[in-house]
C-alpha positions as a Markdown table, in Angstrom:
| # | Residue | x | y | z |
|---|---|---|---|---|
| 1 | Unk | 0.0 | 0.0 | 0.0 |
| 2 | Unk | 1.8 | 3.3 | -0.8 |
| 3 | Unk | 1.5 | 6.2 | 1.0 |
| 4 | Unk | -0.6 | 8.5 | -1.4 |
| 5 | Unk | -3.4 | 4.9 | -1.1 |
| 6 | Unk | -2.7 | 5.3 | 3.3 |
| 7 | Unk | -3.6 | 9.5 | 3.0 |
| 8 | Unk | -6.8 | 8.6 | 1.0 |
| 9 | Unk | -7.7 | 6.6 | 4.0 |
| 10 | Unk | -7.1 | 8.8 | 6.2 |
| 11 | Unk | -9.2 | 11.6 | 4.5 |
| 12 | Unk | -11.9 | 9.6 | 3.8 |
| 13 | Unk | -12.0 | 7.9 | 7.7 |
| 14 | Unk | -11.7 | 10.8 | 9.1 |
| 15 | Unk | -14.5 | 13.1 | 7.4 |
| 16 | Unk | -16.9 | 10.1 | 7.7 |
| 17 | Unk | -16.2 | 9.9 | 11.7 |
| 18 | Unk | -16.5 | 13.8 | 11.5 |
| 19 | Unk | -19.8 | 13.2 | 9.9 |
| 20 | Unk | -19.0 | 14.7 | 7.1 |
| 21 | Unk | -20.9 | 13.3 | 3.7 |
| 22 | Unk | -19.9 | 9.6 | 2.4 |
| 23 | Unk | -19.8 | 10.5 | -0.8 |
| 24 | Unk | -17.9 | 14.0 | -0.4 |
| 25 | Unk | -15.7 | 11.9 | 2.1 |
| 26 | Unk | -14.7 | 9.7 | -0.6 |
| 27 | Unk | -14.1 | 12.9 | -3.4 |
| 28 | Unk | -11.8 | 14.6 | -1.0 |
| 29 | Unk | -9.7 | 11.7 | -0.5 |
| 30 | Unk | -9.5 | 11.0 | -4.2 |
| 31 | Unk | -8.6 | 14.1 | -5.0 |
| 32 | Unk | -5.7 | 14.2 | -2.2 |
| 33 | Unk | -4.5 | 10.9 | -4.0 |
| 34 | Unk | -4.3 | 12.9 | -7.6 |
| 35 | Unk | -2.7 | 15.6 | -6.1 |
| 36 | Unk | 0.2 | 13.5 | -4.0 |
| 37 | Unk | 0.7 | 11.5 | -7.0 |
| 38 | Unk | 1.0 | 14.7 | -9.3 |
| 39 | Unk | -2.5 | 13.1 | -11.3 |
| 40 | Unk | -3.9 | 15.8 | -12.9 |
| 41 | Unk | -7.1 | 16.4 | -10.5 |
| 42 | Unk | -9.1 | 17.3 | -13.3 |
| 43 | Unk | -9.4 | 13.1 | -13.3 |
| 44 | Unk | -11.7 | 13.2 | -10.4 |
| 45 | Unk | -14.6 | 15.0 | -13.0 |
| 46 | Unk | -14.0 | 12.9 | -15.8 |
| 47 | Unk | -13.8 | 9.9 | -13.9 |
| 48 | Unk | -17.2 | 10.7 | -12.2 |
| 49 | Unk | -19.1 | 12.1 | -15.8 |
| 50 | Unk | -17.9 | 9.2 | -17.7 |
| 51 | Unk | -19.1 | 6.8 | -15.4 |
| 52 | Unk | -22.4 | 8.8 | -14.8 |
| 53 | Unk | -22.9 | 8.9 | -18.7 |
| 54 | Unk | -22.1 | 5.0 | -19.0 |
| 55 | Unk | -24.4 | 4.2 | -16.3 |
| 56 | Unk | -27.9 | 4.3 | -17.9 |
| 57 | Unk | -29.5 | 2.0 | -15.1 |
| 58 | Unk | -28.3 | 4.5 | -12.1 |
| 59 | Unk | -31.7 | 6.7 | -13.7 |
| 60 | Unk | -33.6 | 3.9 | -12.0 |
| 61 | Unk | -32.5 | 5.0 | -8.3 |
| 62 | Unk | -34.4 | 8.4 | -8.5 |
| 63 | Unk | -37.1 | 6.8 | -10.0 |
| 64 | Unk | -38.4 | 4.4 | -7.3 |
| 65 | Unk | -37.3 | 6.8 | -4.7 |
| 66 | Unk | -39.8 | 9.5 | -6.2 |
| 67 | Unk | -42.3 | 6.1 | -6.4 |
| 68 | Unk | -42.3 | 4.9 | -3.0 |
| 69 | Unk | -42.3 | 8.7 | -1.7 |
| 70 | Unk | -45.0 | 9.4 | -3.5 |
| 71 | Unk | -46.8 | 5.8 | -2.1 |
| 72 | Unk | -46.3 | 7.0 | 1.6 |
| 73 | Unk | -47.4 | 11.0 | 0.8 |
| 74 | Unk | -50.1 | 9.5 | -1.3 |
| 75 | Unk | -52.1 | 7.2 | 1.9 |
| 76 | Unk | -51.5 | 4.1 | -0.7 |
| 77 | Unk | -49.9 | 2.5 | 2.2 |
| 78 | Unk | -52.4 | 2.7 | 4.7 |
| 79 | Unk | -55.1 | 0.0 | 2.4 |
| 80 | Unk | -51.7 | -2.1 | 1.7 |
| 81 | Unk | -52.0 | -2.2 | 5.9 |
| 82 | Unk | -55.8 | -2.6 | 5.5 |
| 83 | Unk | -56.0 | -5.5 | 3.1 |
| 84 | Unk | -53.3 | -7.0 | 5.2 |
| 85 | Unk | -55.0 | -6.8 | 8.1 |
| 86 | Unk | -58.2 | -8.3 | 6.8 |
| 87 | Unk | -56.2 | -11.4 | 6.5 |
| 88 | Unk | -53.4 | -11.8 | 9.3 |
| 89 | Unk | -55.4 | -9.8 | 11.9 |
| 90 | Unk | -57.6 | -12.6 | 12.9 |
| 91 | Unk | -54.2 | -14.6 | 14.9 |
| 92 | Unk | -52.7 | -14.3 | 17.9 |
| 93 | Unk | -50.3 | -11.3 | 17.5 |
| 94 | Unk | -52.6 | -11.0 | 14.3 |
| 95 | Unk | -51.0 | -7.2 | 14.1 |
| 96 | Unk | -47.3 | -8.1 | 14.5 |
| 97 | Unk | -48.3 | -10.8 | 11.4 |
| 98 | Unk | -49.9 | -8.1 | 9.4 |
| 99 | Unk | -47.1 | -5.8 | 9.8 |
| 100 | Unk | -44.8 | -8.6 | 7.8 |
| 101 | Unk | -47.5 | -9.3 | 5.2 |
| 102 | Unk | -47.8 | -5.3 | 4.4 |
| 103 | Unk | -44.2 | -5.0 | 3.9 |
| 104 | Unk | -43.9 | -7.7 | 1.3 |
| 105 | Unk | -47.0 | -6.0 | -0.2 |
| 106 | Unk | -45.3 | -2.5 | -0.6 |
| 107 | Unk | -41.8 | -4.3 | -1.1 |
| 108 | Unk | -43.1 | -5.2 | -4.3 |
| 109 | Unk | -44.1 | -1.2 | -5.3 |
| 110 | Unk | -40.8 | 0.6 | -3.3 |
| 111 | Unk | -37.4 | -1.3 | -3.6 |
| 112 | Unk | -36.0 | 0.6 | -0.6 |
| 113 | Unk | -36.0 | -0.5 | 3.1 |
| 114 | Unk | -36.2 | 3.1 | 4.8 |
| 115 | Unk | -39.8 | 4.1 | 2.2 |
| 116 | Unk | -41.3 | 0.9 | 4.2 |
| 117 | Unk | -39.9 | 1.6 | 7.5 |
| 118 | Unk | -41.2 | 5.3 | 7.4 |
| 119 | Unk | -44.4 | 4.9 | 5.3 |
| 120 | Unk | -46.3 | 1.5 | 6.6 |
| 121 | Unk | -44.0 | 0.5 | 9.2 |
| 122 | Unk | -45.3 | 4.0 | 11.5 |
| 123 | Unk | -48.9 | 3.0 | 10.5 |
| 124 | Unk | -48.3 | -0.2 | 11.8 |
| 125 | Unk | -46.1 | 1.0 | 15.1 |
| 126 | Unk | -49.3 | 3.3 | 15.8 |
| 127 | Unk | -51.5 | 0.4 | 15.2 |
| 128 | Unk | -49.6 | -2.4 | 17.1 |
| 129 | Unk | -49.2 | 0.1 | 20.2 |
| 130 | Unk | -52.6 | 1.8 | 20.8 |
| 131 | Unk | -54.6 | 0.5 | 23.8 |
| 132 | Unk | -51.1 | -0.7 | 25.1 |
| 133 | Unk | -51.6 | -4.0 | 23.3 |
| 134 | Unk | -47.9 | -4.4 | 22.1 |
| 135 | Unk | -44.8 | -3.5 | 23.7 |
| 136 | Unk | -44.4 | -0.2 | 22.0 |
| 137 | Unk | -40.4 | -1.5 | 21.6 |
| 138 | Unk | -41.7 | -4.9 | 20.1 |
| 139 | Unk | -43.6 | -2.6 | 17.8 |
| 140 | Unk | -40.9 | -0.8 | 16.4 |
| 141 | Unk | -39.1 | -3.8 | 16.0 |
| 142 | Unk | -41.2 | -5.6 | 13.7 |
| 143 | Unk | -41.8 | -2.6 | 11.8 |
| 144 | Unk | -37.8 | -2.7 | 11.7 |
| 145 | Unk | -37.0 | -6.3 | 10.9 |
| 146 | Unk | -40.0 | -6.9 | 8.1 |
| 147 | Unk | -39.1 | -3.3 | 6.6 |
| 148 | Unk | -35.9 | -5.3 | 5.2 |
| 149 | Unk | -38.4 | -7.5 | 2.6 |
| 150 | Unk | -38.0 | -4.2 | 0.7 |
| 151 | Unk | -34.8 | -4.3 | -1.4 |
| 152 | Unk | -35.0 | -8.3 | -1.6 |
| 153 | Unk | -38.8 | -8.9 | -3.4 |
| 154 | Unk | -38.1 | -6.8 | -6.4 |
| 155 | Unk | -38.0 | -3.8 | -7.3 |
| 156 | Unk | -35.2 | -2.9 | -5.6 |
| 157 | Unk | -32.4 | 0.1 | -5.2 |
| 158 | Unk | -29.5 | -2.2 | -4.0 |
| 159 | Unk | -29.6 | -4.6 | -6.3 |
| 160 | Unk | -29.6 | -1.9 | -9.1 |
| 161 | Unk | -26.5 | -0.5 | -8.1 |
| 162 | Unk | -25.0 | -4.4 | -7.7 |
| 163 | Unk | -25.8 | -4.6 | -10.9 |
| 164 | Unk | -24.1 | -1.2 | -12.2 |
| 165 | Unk | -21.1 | -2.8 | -10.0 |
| 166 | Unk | -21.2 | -6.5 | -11.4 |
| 167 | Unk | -22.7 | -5.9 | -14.8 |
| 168 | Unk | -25.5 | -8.7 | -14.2 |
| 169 | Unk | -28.8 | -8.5 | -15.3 |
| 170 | Unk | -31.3 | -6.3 | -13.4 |
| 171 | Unk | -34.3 | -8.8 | -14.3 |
| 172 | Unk | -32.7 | -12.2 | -13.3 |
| 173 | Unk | -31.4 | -10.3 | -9.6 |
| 174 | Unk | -35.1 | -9.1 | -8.9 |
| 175 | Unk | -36.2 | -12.5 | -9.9 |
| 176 | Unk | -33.6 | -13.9 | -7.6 |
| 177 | Unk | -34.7 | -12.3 | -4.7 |
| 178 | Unk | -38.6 | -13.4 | -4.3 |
| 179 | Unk | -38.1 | -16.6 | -2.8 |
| 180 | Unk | -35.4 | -15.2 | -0.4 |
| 181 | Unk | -37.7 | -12.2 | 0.8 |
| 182 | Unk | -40.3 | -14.9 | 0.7 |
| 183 | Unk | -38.4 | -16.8 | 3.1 |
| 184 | Unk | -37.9 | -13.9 | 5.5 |
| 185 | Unk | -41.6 | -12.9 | 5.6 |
| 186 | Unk | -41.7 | -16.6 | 7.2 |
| 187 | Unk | -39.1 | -17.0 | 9.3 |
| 188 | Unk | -40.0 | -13.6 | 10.8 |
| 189 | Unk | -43.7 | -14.8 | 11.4 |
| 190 | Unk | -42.7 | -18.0 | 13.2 |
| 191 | Unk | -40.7 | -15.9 | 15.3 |
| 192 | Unk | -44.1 | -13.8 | 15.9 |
| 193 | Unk | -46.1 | -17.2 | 16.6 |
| 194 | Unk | -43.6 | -18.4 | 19.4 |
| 195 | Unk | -43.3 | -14.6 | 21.0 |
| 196 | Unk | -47.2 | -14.1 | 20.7 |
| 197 | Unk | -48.1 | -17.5 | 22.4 |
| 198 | Unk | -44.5 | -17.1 | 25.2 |
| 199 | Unk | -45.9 | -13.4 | 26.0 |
| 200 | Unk | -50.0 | -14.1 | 25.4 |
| 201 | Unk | -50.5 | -10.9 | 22.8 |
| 202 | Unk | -54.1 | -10.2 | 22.1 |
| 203 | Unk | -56.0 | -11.6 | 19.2 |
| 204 | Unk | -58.2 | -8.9 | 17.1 |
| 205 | Unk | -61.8 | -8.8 | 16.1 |
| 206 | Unk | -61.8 | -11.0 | 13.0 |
| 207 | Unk | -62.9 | -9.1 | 9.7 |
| 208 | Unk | -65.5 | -10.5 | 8.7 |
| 209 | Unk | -64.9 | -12.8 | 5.0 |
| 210 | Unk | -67.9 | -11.1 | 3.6 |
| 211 | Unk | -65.9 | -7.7 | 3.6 |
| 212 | Unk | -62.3 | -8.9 | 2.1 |
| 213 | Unk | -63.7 | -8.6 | -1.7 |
| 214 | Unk | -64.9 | -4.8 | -0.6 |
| 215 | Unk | -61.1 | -4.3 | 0.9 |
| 216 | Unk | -59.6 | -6.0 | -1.6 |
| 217 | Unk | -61.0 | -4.3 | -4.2 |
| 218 | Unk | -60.0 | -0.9 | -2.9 |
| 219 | Unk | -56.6 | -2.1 | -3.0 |
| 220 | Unk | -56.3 | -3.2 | -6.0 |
| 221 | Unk | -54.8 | -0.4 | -7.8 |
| 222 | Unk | -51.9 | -0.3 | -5.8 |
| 223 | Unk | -51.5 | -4.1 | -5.7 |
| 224 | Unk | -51.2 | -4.1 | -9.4 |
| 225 | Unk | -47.8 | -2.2 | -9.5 |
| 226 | Unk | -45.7 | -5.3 | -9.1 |
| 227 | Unk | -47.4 | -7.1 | -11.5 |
| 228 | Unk | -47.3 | -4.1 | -14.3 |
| 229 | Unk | -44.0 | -4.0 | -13.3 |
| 230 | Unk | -42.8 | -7.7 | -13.7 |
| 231 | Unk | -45.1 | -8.0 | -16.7 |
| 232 | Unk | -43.4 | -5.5 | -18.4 |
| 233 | Unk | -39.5 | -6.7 | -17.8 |
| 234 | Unk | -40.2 | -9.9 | -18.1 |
| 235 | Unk | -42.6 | -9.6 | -21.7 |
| 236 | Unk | -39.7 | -7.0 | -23.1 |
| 237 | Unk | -42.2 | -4.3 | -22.8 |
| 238 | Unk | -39.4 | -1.9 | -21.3 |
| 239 | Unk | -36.3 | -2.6 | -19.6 |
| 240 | Unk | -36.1 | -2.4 | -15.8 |
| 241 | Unk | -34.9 | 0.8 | -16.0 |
| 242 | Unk | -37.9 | 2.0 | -18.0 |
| 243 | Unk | -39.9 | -0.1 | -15.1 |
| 244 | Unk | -38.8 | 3.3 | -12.2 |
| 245 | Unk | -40.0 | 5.4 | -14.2 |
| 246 | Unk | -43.3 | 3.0 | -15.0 |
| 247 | Unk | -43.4 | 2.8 | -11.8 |
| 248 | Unk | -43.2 | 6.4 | -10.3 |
| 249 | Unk | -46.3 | 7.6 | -13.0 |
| 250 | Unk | -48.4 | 4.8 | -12.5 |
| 251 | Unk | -48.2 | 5.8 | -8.4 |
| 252 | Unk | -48.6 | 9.6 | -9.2 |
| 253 | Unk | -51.2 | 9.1 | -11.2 |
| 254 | Unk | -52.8 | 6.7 | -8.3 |
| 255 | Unk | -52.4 | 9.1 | -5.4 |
| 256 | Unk | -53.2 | 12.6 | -7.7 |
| 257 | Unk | -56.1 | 11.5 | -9.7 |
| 258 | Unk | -57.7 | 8.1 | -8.7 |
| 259 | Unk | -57.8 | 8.3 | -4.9 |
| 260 | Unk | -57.0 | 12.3 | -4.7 |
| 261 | Unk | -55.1 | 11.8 | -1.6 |
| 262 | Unk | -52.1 | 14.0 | -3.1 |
| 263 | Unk | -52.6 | 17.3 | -3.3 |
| 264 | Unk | -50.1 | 19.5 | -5.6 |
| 265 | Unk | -48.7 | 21.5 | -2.5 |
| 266 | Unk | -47.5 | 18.0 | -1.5 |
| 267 | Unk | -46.4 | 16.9 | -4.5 |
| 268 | Unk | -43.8 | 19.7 | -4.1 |
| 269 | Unk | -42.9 | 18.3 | -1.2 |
| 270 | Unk | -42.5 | 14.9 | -2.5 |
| 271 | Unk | -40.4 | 16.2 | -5.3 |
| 272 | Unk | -38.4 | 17.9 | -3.2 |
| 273 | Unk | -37.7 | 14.9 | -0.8 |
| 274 | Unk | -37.1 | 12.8 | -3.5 |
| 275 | Unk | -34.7 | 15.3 | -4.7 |
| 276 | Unk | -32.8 | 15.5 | -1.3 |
| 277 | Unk | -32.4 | 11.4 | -1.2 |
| 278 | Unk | -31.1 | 10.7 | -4.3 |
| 279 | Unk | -28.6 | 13.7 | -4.0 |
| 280 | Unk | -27.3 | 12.0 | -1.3 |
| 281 | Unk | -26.9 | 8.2 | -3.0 |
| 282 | Unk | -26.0 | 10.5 | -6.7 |
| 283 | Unk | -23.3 | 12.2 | -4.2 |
| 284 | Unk | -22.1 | 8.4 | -2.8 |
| 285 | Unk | -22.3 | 7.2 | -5.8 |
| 286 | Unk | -20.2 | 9.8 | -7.5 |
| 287 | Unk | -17.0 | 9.0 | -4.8 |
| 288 | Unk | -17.7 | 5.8 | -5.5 |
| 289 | Unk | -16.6 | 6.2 | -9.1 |
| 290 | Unk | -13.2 | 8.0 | -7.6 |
| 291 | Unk | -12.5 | 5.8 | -5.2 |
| 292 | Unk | -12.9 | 2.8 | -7.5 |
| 293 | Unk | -10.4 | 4.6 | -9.8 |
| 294 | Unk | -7.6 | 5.0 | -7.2 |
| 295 | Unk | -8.1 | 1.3 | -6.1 |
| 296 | Unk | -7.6 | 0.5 | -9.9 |
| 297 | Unk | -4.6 | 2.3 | -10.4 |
| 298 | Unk | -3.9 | 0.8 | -7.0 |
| 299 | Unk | -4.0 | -2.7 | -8.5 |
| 300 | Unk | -6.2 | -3.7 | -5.1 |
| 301 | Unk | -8.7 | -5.8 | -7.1 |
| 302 | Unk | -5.5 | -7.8 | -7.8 |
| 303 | Unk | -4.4 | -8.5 | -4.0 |
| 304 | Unk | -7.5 | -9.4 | -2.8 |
| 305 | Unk | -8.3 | -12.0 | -5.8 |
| 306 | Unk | -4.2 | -13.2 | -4.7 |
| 307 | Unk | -5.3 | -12.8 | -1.3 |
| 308 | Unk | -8.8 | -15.3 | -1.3 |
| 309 | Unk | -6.6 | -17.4 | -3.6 |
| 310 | Unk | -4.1 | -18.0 | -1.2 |
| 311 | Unk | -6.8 | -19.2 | 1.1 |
| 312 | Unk | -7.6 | -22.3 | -0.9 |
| 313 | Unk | -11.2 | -21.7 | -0.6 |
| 314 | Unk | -13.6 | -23.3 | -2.8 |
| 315 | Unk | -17.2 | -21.5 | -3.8 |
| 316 | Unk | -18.7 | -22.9 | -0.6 |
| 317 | Unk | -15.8 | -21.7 | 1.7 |
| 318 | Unk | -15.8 | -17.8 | -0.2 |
| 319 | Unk | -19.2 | -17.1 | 0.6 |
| 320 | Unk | -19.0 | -18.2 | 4.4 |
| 321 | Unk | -16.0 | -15.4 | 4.2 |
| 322 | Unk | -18.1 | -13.1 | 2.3 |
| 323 | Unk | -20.9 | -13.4 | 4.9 |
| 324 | Unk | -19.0 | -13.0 | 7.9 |
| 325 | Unk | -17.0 | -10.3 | 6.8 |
| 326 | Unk | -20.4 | -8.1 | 5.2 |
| 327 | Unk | -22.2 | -8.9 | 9.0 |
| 328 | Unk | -19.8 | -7.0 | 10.1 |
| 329 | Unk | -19.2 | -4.3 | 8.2 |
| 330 | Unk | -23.1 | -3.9 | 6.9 |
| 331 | Unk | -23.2 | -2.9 | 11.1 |
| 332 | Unk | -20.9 | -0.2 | 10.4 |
| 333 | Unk | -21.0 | 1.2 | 6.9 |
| 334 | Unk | -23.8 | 2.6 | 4.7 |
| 335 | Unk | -24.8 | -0.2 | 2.2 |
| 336 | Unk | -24.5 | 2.3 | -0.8 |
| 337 | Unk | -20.4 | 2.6 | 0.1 |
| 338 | Unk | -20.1 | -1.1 | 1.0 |
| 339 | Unk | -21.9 | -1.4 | -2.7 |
| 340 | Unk | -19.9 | 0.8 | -4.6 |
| 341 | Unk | -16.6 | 0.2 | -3.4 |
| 342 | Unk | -16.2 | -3.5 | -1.8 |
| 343 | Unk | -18.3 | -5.3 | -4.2 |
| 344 | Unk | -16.0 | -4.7 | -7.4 |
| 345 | Unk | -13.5 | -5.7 | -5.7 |
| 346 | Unk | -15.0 | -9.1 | -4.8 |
| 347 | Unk | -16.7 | -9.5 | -8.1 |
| 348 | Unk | -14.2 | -10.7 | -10.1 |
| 349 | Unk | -13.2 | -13.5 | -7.2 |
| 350 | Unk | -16.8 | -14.6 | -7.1 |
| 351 | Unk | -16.4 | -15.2 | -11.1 |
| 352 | Unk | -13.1 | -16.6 | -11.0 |
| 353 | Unk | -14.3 | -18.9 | -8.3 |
| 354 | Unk | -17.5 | -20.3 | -9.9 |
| 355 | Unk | -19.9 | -18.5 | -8.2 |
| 356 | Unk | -22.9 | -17.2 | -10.0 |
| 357 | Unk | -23.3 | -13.6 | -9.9 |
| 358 | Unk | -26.8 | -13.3 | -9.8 |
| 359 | Unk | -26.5 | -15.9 | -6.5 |
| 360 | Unk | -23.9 | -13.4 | -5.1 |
| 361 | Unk | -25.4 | -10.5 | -5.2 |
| 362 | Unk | -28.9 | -11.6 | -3.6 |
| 363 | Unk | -26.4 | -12.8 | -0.7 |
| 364 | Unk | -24.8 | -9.6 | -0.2 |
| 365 | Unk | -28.0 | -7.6 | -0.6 |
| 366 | Unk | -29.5 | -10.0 | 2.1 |
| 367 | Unk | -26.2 | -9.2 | 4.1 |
| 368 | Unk | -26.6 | -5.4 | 4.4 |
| 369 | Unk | -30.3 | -5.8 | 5.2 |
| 370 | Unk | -29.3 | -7.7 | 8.6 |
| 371 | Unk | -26.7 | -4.7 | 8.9 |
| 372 | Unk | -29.5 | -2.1 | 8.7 |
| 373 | Unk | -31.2 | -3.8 | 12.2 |
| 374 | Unk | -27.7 | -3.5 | 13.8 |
| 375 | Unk | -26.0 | -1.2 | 16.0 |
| 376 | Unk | -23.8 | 0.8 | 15.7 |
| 377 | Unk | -24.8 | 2.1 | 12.0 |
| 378 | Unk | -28.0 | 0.2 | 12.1 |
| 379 | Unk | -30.0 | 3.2 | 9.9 |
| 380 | Unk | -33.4 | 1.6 | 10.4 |
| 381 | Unk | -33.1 | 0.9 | 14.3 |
| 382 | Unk | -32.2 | 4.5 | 14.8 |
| 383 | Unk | -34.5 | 6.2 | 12.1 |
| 384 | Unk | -37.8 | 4.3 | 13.5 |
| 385 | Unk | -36.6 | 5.0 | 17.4 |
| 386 | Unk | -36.3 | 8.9 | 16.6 |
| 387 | Unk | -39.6 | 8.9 | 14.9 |
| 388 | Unk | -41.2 | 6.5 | 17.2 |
| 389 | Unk | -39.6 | 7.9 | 20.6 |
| 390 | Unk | -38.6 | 4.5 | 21.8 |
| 391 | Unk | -35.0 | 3.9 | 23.2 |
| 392 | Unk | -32.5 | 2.2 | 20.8 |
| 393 | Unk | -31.5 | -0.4 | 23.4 |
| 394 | Unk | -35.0 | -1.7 | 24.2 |
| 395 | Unk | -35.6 | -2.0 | 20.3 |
| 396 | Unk | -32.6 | -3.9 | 20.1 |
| 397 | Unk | -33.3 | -6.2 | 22.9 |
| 398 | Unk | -36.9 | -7.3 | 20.9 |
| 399 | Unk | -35.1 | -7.5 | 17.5 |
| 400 | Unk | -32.3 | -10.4 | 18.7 |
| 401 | Unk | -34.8 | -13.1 | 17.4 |
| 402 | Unk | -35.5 | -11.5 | 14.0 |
| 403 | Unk | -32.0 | -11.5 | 13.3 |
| 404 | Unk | -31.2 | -14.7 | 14.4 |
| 405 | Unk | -33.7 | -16.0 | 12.4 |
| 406 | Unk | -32.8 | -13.5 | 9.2 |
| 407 | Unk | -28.9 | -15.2 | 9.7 |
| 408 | Unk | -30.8 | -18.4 | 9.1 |
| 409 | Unk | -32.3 | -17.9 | 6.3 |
| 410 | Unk | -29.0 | -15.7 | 5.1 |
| 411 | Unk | -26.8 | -19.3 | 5.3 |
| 412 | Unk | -29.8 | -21.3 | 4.0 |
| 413 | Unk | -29.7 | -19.3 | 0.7 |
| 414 | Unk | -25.7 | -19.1 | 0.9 |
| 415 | Unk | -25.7 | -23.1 | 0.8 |
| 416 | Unk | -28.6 | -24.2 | -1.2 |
| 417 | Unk | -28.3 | -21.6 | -4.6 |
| 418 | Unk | -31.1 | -22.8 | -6.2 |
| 419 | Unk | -33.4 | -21.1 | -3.8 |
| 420 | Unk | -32.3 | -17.9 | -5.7 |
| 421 | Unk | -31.8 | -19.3 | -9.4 |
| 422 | Unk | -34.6 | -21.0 | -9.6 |
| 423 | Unk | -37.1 | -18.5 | -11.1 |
| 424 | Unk | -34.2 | -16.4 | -13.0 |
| 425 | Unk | -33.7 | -19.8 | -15.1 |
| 426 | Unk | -37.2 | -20.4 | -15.1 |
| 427 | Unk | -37.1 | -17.1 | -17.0 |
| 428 | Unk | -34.4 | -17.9 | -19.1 |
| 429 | Unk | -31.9 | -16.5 | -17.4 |
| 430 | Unk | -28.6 | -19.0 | -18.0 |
| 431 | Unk | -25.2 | -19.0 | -15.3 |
């Protein structure tokens, strides 16, 4: 490592523990790289515009960002909750089960973990607490764990920017990821079953079956996004990048003119919302381009292919390290960086070792969704107890169960592949 490569680090550490912006973090210690190596900084642009203007799918980021905005602004969130409720309400813990069933419902419109946790996962708190039925803390930390179905059903943000990293396809990694959030929506509702009957939660009045068609019908609209969304990859009707911008019309035109629950004031707000997030992820994504530059020039793709093939590990044996080392660090790094910059460096290992890329990338997604529940970066744990009031410690104390049982499912898709490939080559899709 030279010592221009050592000052980068330092820069970028220490903005990001000053709190300084990722992405700017990550541009200043570029440009002290160019300017120690006598690199004409002039680099830094062109690296960043000629990645930006190769990089048609990053349009798709904004897109469902403005989508699922517009889904929380818009009350379409509140009948997901109500259809969901018509159904899972009727168990013990019936509200803890409808809080998972609404967030694979709206993880099939959003693609982003934080657009659940702040649009149906508050309903749901609010819901789940009234009348002192639920541990307000227990609350919080369903709305937490089930609010990471987002970016695994499809659509989602992560695994758009996995595949700007990896150059897969965007269709076969949303594919890839429906069983998987399938599996969490489970594992995290047998955890609900043996806490509801260990703690006795309430059961609630059951809707009646005469009044699901009426709910269901009301719903309907918004259910059909996924499905106009799928339809439309997977027919060659538009490409999923075309499918963001499918998507945010078809829920502006939901929430404006169907259900008028949007007013144009708010759609201002929206906008500007929308505008704010994906400054922030262009701005990460940016330094990500610069960063990725020096550690080319750097020849650290090189050393850490030498490094894993020193280790002898087979395909197996690689993604046990891959987990491990992503639990980790997905507690204490922002899952755009750990996208951005780690993956291409472990991309070209993955594919020299075997291991399909579509398969690795659900994996590492999954990885950074347990990472969001954790301390000390945990972003969903501390963005639900700010909004909900509830301290971070008694959240975390409720959510040790989820993630156990997310790490289960996390290894049982590691070690059995097919559980992700199945429908991408059921599509077509070929390793």
């Amino acid at each position: 490592m030279s010592a221009a490569f050592a000052l980068m680090l330092v820069i970028f550490v220490g903005v990001a523990l000053l709190r300084g912006p990722i992405g700017l973090a990550m541009i200043a210690g570029g440009m002290a790289y160019l300017g120690v190596t006598g690199r004409d900084m002039g680099l830094a642009a062109e690296q960043i515009l000629n990645s930006l203007f190769g990089s048609f799918v990053l349009i798709a980021v904004p897109m469902f960002i403005f989508a699922a905005n517009v889904m929380n602004a818009g009350a379409l969130s509140e009948r997901i909750y109500g259809l969901a409720h018509a159904f899972m309400g009727r168990f013990r813990g019936g509200l803890a089960h409808v809080n998972v069933l609404a967030s694979v419902i709206f993880s099939g419109m959003s693609g982003s973990a934080v657009a659940d946790a702040v649009g149906p996962g508050m309903v749901e708190i609010e819901m789940m607490s009234k009348g002192g039925r639920y541990p307000r803390a227990f609350s919080v930390a369903v709305s937490a764990a089930s609010a990471t179905i987002g970016p695994i059903i499809p659509p989602s943000i992560p695994m758009v920017l996995y595949a700007l990293v990896s150059g897969t396809s965007v269709g076969a990694l949303f594919l890839g990821g429906v069983v998987p959030g399938l599996l969490m929506a489970a594992a995290m509702m047998l955890v609900i079953v043996w806490i509801a009957r260990k703690r006795n939660f309430p059961m609630e009045a059951p809707v009646p079956w005469s009044e699901i068609p009426r709910i269901f019908v009301r719903t309907l609209l918004p259910l059909l996004m996924p499905v106009v969304l799928l339809g439309g990859i997977y027919s060659g009707v538009f490409t999923p990048t075309e499918a963001s911008a499918v998507a945010a019309l078809y829920a502006l035109v939901l929430a404006l003119f169907v259900y008028r629950a949007l007013d144009w004031r708010g759609l201002v707000a929206v906008l500007a919302d929308s505008a704010r997030s994906s400054a922030m992820v262009g701005t990460i994504v940016c330094g990500a381009f610069v960063f990725n530059y020096v550690l080319a020039t750097e020849q650290i793709p090189g050393l850490i292919a030498a490094w894993f093939a020193g280790l002898g590990l087979g395909p197996k044996g690689f993604l046990l390290v891959v987990n491990l080392v992503f639990l980790v660090l997905g507690c204490m790094l922002d899952i755009t960086t750990l996208l951005l910059v780690l993956v291409p460096l472990l991309v070209p290992v993955a594919k020299g070792l075997g291991v399909d890329l579509v398969h690795f990338g659900v994996v590492i997604v999954f990885n950074m969704m347990i990472g969001m529940l954790c301390p000390p970066y945990g972003v969903l744990l501390y963005i639900l107890s700010g909004l909900a009031g509830t301290p971070v410690k008694d959240i975390v104390r409720e959510l040790v169960p989820f993630i156990l049982s997310l790490i289960v499912v996390l290894f049982l898709i590691t070690f059995v592949p097919s559980l992700v490939l199945a429908l991408p080559e059921l599509a077509g899709y070929r390793r």
